[in-house]
N, C-alpha and C positions, 0 to 999 in steps of 0.2 A: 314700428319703423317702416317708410314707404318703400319699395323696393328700386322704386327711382332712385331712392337716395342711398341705398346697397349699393346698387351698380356704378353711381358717380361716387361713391368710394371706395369702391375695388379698382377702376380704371385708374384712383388718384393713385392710389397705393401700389399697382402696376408699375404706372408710369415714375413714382416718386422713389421706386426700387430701384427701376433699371438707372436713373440719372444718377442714385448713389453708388450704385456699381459701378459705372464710367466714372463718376469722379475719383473713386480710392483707386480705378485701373490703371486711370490717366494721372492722376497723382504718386502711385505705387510703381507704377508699370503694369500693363496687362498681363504679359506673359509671367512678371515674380507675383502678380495677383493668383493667377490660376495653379502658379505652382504651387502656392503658400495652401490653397484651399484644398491642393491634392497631397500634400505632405501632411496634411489634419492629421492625428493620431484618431482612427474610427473608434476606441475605447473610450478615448477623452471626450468624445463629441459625446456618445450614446450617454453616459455618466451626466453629462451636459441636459440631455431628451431627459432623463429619468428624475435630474430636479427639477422638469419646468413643470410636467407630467405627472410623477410622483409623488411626488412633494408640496411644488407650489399650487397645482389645479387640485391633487386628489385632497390635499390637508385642508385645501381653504373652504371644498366641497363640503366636508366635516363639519369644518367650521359653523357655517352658513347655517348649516343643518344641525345643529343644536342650540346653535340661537332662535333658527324658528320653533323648534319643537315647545319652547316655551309657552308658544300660543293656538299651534295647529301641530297635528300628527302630519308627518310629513317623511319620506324615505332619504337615502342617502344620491336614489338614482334620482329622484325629483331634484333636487341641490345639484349634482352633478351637470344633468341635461342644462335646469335653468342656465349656471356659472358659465358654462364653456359657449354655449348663446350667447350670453351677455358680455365674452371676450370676443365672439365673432365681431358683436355689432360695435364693442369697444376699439376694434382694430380698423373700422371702415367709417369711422363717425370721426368729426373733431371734437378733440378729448378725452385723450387715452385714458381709461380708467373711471369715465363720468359717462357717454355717451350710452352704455351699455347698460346700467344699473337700473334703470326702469324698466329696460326689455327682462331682465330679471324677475322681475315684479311682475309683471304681462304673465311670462310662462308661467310662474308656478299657480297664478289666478285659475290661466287655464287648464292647470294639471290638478288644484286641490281646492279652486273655491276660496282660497282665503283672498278679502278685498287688496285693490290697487295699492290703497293709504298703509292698512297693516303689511303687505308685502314691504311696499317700501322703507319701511320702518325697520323691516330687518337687515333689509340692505344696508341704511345706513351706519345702524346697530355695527353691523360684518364692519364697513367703511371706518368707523370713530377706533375702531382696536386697531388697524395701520396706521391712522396717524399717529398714536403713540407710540409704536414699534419704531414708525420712519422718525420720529426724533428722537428715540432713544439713541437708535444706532447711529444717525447723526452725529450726536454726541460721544459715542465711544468709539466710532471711527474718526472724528475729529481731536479728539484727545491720541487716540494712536499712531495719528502722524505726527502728533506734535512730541509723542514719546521714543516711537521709533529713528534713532538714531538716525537711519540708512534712508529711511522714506525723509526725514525732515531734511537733512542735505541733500536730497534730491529737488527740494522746493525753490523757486526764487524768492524773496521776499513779494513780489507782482502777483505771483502766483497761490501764495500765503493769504494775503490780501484776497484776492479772488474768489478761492473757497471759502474760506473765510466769511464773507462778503453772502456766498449763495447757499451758504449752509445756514444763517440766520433766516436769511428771506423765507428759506425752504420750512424751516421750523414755525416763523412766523404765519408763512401762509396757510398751514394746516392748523396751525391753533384756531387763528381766525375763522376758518371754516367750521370748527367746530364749535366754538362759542356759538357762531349763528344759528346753526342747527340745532345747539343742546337749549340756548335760550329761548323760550317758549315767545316771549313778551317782542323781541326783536325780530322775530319769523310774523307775527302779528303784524307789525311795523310796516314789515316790508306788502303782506298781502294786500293792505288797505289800499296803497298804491297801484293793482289791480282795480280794471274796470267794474262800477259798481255790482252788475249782472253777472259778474264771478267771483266776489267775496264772501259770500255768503257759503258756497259751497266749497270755497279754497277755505274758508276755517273750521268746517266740519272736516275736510280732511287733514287739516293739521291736526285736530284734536284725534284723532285714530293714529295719524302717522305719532305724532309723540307719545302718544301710551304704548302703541308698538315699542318703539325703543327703548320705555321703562323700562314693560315686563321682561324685554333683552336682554336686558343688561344690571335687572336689579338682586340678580342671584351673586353673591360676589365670589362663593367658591367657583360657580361656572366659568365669571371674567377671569378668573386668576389663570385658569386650565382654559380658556378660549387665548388669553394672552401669552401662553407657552406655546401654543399652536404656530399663534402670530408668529413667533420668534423662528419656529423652523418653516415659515411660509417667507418670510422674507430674508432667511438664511439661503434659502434654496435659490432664489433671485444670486446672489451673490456667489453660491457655489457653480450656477450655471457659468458666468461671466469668468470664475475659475478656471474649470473645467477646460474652457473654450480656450484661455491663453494656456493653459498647459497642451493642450491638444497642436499646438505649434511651439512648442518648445520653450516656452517665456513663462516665465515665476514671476507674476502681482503677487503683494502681498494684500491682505484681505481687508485692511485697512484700505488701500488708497478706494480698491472695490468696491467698498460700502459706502465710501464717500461721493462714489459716480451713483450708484444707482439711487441711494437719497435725492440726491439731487436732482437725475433724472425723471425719480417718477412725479416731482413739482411741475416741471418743465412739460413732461408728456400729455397735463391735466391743461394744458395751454388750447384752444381752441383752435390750431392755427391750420393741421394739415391733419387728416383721417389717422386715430392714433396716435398723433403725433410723430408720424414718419416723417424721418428727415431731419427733424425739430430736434428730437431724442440723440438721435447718431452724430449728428453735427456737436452738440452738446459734451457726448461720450466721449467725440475726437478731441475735443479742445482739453477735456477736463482728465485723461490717459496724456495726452502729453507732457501737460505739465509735473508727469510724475517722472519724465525720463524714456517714456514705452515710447519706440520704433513707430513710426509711419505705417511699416509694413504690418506689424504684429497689430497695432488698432483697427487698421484698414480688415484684415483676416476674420478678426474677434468680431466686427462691426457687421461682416457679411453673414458669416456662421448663425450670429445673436439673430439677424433676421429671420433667417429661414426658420429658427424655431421658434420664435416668441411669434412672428408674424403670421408666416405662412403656414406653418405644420397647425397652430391653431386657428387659422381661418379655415384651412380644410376637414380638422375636426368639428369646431363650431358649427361648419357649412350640414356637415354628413348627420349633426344632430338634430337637424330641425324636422327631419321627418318624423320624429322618435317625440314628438313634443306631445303629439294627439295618444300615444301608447302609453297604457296604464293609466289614465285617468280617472280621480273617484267619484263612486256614485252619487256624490253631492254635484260635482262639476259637471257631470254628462246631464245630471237630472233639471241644474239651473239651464243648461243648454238647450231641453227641451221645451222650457216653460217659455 
């Protein structure tokens, strides 16, 4: 990643911060804005830091990191460093959750020598067990509002319709992704359509990148115990968005939650604005309303949810790039030399 194009998405994401802070202030009020953000319960919030941190960074670090071991010895600090890079540049790139995953790939070349095509391969290895996870829970957050008494008369029939509506797309769209990626013969397809002068080398690394993901993923007790992982990697997503509405006083129930953040993270994969700031919250707001939740309580949850998803990880992401060249093995120092 060029560093021109860091800094023209740090400025976007500056500036795309502060326009949604005036709109929830000047939509809320500024002054019930800043009250709300100072009335936070600080135990709710920190419980909030410790799923995004805890849970969601440190478990998926795990993750990562016994997928690769399948093919390269590799630490849990190498998986850590690469992952929180790779939400750096996922937070300053358009397309939250895509723009990052090659820089992925990058670090750990540079920390262990394993090639581009196998790195990446584990990535998307890590990547194919979320989209299972994200439409599982789709599905059982869509079935528990349709069970829950109290959440389903909170629905209009429009609003029924609506989720409804983006909770298919959202499932669709990750199939789809994935069919392309697991089908060898349609990844082909597409390369051919590549300028002649780069076919030849884009199917050499398809054939690495997809044996990568075999040897990932062809152990099934691992998948079974990588996909429990899954489960409390994107519980923690949902207990953060908790957390944060209790932390001002307001009970979501976990249902309507899982059904924004499913939705969202289709939405965030969108190209439109570095991470999809903006894109996300606007989304978050429409789709919290129509459960009944206050202006003010989304406006709250929406500012909170940045500073940690966003910033708290831009500034750790940032603080680890110097830490990229430390520890490196004497394969990767020694290709370095040659």
């Amino acid at each position: 990643m060029k560093k021109s194009s860091t800094k023209v998405g740090f400025v976007i994401t500056v500036a795309v911060t502060l326009v949604i802070f005036y709109l929830i202030a000047k939509y809320v009020g500024f002054e019930k804005t800043i009250k709300n953000l100072e009335r936070a319960e600080l135990s709710y919030v920190i419980l909030a830091i410790v799923s995004q941190f805890g849970l969601n960074i440190g478990i998926r670090a795990l993750r990562w990191m016994l997928i690769m071991r399948k093919s390269v010895e590799i630490s849990y600090v190498d998986s850590f460093l690469a992952l929180i890079v790779g939400v750096l540049v996922n937070n300053l790139t358009p397309g939250a959750k895509v723009g990052g995953e090659p820089v992925r790939a990058i670090v750990i070349k540079r920390r262990r020598g394993i090639t581009i095509p196998e790195g990446f391969g584990t990535v998307i290895a890590d990547r194919l067990l979320d989209f299972a996870i994200i439409a599982i829970l789709a599905i059982i957050g869509y079935i528990g509002i349709l069970t829950v008494e109290e959440i389903k008369s909170s629905l209009s029939r429009e609003n029924h319709i609506l989720i409804t509506f983006l909770l298919f797309v959202t499932i669709g769209f990750y199939s789809i992704i994935a069919y392309i990626v697991l089908n060898k013969k349609v990844a082909e397809k597409v390369i051919k359509k590549f300028p002649e002068r780069y076919i030849s080398r884009a199917i050499d690394a398809l054939e690495s990148f997809t044996n990568s993901i075999r040897t990932s993923l062809k152990d099934k007790k691992l998948v079974f115990f990588l996909l429990i992982l899954s489960i409390f990697i994107w519980f923690s997503d949902i207990l953060r968005q908790y957390f944060l509405f209790k932390s001002i006083g307001v009970d979501v129930g976990i249902f309507p939650i899982m059904i924004v953040v499913c939705i969202t993270i289709m939405i965030s994969a969108i190209p439109v604005t570095p991470g999809g700031i903006g894109v996300v919250e606007a989304f978050e707001a429409l789709l919290y309303s129509t459960f009944g939740i206050t202006k003010e309580a989304i406006g709250t949850m929406i500012i909170l949810d940045m500073f940690i998803v966003r910033w708290l990880m831009i500034a750790v992401g940032a603080s680890a790039i110097p830490l990229i060249e430390v520890g490196k093995s004497e394969k990767t120092k020694q290709n370095g030399k040659d």
